[in-house]
N, C-alpha and C positions, 0 to 999 in steps of 0.2 A: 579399529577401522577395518572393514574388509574391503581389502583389495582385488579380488576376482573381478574384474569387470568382463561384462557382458558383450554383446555386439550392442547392445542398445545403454549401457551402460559407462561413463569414464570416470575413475577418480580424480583425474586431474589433466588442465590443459591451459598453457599458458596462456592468458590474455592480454597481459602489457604488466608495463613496472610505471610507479608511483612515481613523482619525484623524488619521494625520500629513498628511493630504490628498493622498495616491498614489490613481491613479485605477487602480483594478481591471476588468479584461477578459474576458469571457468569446470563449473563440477553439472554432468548430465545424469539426470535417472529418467530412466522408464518406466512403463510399466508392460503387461504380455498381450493388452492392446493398443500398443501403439501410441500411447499419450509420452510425449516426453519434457520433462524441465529443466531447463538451464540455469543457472544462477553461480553468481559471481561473487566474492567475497569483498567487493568492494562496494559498500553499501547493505550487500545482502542482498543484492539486486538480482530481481527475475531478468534475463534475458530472452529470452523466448520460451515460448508452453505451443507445442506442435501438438496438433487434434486433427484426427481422421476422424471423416465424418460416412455416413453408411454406406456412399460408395467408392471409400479408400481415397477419398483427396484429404489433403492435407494439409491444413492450415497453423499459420504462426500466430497465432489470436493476442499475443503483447508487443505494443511498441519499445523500443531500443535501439542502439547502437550497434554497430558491427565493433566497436575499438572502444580499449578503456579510455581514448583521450574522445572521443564523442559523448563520452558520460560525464569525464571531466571538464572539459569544458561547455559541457551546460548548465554549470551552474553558474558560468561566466553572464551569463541572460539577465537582461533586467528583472525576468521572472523565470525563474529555472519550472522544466517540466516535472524533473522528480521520476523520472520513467522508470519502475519496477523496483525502486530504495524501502528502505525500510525508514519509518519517520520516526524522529524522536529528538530529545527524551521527550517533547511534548508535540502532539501530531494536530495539527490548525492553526488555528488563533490564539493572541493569548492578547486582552486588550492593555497595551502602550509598555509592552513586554514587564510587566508587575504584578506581582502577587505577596500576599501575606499566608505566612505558615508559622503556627509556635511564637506567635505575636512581632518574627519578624519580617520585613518586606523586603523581600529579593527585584534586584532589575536586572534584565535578563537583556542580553545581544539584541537587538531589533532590526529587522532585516526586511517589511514592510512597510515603510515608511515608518510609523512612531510604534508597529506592533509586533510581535514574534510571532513567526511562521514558523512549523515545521520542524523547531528543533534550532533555529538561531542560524550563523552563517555559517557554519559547518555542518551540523546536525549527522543524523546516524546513517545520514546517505550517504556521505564523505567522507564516511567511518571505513578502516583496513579492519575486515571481521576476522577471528581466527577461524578455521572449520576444526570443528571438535570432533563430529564422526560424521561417518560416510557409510552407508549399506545400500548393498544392491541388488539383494535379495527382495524375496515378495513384501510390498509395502514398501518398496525405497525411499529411502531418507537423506537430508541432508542437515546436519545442526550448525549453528555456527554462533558464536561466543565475540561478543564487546564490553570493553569495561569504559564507562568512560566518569574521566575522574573528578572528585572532588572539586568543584567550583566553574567546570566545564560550562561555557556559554554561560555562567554566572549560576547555574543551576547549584542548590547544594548537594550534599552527599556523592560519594563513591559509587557508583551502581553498574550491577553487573546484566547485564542481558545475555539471554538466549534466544536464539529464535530456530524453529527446525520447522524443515518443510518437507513432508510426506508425499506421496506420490501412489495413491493406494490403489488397489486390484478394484472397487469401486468407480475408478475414474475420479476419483475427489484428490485434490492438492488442500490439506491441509494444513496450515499456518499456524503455530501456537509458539508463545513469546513466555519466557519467565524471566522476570527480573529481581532483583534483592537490593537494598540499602545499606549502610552503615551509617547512616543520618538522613530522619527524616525529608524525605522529597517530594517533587509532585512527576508523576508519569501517564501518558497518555502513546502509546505506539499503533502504525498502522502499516499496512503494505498500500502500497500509491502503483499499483499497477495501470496501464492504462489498456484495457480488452476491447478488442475489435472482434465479433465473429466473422468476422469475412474474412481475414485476414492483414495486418497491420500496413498493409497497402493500398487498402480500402478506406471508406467511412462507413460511420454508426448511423448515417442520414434514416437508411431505410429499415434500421433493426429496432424490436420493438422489448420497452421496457416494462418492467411492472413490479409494484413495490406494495408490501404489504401493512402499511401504512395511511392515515392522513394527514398527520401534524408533524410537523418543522418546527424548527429552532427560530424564531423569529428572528431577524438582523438588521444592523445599521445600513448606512448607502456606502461604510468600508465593510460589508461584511463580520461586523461583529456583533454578536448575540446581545439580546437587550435582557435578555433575562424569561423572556415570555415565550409560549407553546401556542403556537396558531394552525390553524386550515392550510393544509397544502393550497387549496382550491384558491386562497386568498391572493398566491403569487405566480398562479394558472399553469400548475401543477395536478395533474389527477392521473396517479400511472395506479390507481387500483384496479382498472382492468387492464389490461397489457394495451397499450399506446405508443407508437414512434418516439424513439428518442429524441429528447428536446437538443434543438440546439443550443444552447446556453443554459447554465445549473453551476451552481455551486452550492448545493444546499444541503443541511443536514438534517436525515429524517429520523426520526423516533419512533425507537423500535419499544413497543408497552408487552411485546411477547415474546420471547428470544426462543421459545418453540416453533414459531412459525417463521419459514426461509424472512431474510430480511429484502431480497432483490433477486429477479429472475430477469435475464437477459437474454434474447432466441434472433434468429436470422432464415426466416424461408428462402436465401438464396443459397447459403452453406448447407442447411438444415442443421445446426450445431444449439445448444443450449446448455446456458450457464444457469445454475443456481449457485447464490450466498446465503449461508447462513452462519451466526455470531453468536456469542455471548456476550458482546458491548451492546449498550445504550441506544445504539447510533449508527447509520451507514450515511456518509456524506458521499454523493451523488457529485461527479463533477467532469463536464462537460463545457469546451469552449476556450483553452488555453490561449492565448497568443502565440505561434509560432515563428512570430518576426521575420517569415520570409526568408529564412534559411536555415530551417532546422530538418539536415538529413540526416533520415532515418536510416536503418539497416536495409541494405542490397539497394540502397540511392532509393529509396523513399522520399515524396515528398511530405512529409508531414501538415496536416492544415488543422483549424481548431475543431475538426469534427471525424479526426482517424482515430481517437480513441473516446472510452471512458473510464471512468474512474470512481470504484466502489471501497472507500473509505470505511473500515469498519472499526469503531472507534469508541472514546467517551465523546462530550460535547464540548467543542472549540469553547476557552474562556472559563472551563469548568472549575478551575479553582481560585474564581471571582465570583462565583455563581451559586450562595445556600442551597438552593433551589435545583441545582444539576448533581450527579451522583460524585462522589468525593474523588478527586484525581490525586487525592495524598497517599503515599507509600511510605511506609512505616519500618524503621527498623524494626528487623526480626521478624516480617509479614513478607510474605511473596505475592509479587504482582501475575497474575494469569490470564493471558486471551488466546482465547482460539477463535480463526474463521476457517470456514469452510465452502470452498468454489467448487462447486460438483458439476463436471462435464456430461452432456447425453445430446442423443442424434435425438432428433424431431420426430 
């Protein structure tokens, strides 16, 4: 671990203690213009990503918390936001939390009504991460290590995760997860950030989306995949030329080239732009949370269901119900691999 820290750089700064009395971290990297990230090892949670734009203002482009107990208890919420976690071990839907693996049927936690969201009622947002290294040199990085065990939210197998978050001289934050088994399991991880370019004080009303795609996951009226690939245009969806963010979305689009970025995000009032690109299947799009009227944010934020978004880059909600979606089974003795990549640039 190298500990030099920089004037833009900390290895460690306390953020709160758990109940179980685990002392919680906030770890900053930079980079030599000015991009900086924070994250927290509870959850693996981004807390803030600060972006100067060409002329030197500076913006916090993720929603959060100023305190580990505003993270904490929002999962207290009839529908938690999930602000900047890491999701797992299964990231969406899973319909009426059941699946069959090696002929047998697991029933997993269920925490949307009859279906698993997210990872069950815990999930790896809730998770106390270890941090394995720290660098704060060119490229900074941050890793950080979960194991979570054998039978966990009814899941099978032992599985260990990594996830490490780069910070590179390009302006890109990139995200890359490895996991392993000791029995058979199914896995599916994402980052649930939620990006404002204006600033997470703001809304996404007037910033304009564009996704490199046409076709969706088709879904029930609870949002669960039926199985079939439709027309974006069918559920009045068309962000292939860059378009106003919708206000309402929850949807996941299919991604048939993982050469081409999966989602570009811009703001002519910051002049700030985001590109995502994946090596998953999938970026679920999601836009329109319930805020229930009293969810502060960081420095007394109001939060409403249109200050963030939220670019999901994933397999397909339901996929190991699905012949037909790409296999979310992890195998002992195979390693699980995702990388995304959210690349920052002025206008």
């Amino acid at each position: 671990m190298d500990n030099n820290s920089t004037a833009f750089n900390n290895v460690a700064k306390p953020f709160g203690v758990l109940p179980n009395g685990k002392q919680v971290n906030s770890y900053t990297i930079a980079n030599t213009h000015g991009i900086s990230l924070t994250v927290i090892n509870y959850g693996a949670t981004i807390t803030s990503l600060n972006v100067p734009n060409s002329k030197g203002e500076v913006y916090d482009i993720v929603l959060g918390f100023d305190t580990l107990e505003g993270y904490i208890d929002s999962y207290s919420l009839p529908s938690s936001p999930y602000f900047g976690a890491i999701m797992g071990r299964y990231a969406g839907r899973i319909k009426n939390g059941k699946f069959s693996l090696n002929g047998t049927e697991y029933t997993l936690n269920t925490n949307l009504g009859e279906h698993h969201l997210h990872g069950g009622n815990l999930g790896f947002g809730r998770a106390f991460w270890e941090v394995r290294a720290i660098e704060t040199g060119e490229n900074p990085y941050i890793k950080l290590k979960y194991v979570s065990p054998d039978g966990e939210e009814n899941f099978p197998g032992a599985l260990t995760i990594e996830v490490k978050y780069t910070l590179t001289e390009g302006n890109e934050i990139v995200v890359e997860y490895e996991a392993t088994t000791d029995k058979d399991t199914i896995i599916n991880l994402t980052q649930h950030s939620y990006f404002n370019l204006e600033g997470h004080k703001s809304n996404v009303a007037d910033q304009d989306l564009q996704l490199f795609t046409d076709s969706i996951v088709e879904t029930d009226q609870l949002n669960i995949p039926t199985g079939n690939f439709i027309e974006a245009t069918l559920k009045g969806f068309d962000f292939k030329e860059s378009a106003p963010c919708p206000g309402v979305i929850d949807t996941s689009f299919v991604l048939n080239d993982t050469d081409k970025p999966a989602a570009v995000l811009s703001s002519k009032k910051s002049g700030l732009k985001m590109t995502v690109h994946t090596n998953q299947p999938s970026v679920h799009i999601y836009v329109g949370g319930n805020c229930f009227g009293k969810l502060k944010g960081k420095e007394g934020a109001d939060y409403n269901t249109l200050s963030g978004i939220c670019f999901e880059t994933q397999n397909f909600p339901d996929a190991p119900n699905r012949s037909n979606f790409p296999s979310a089974t992890l195998r002992k003795g195979e390693k699980y691999n995702q990388k995304s990549i959210f690349k920052l640039e002025n206008l």
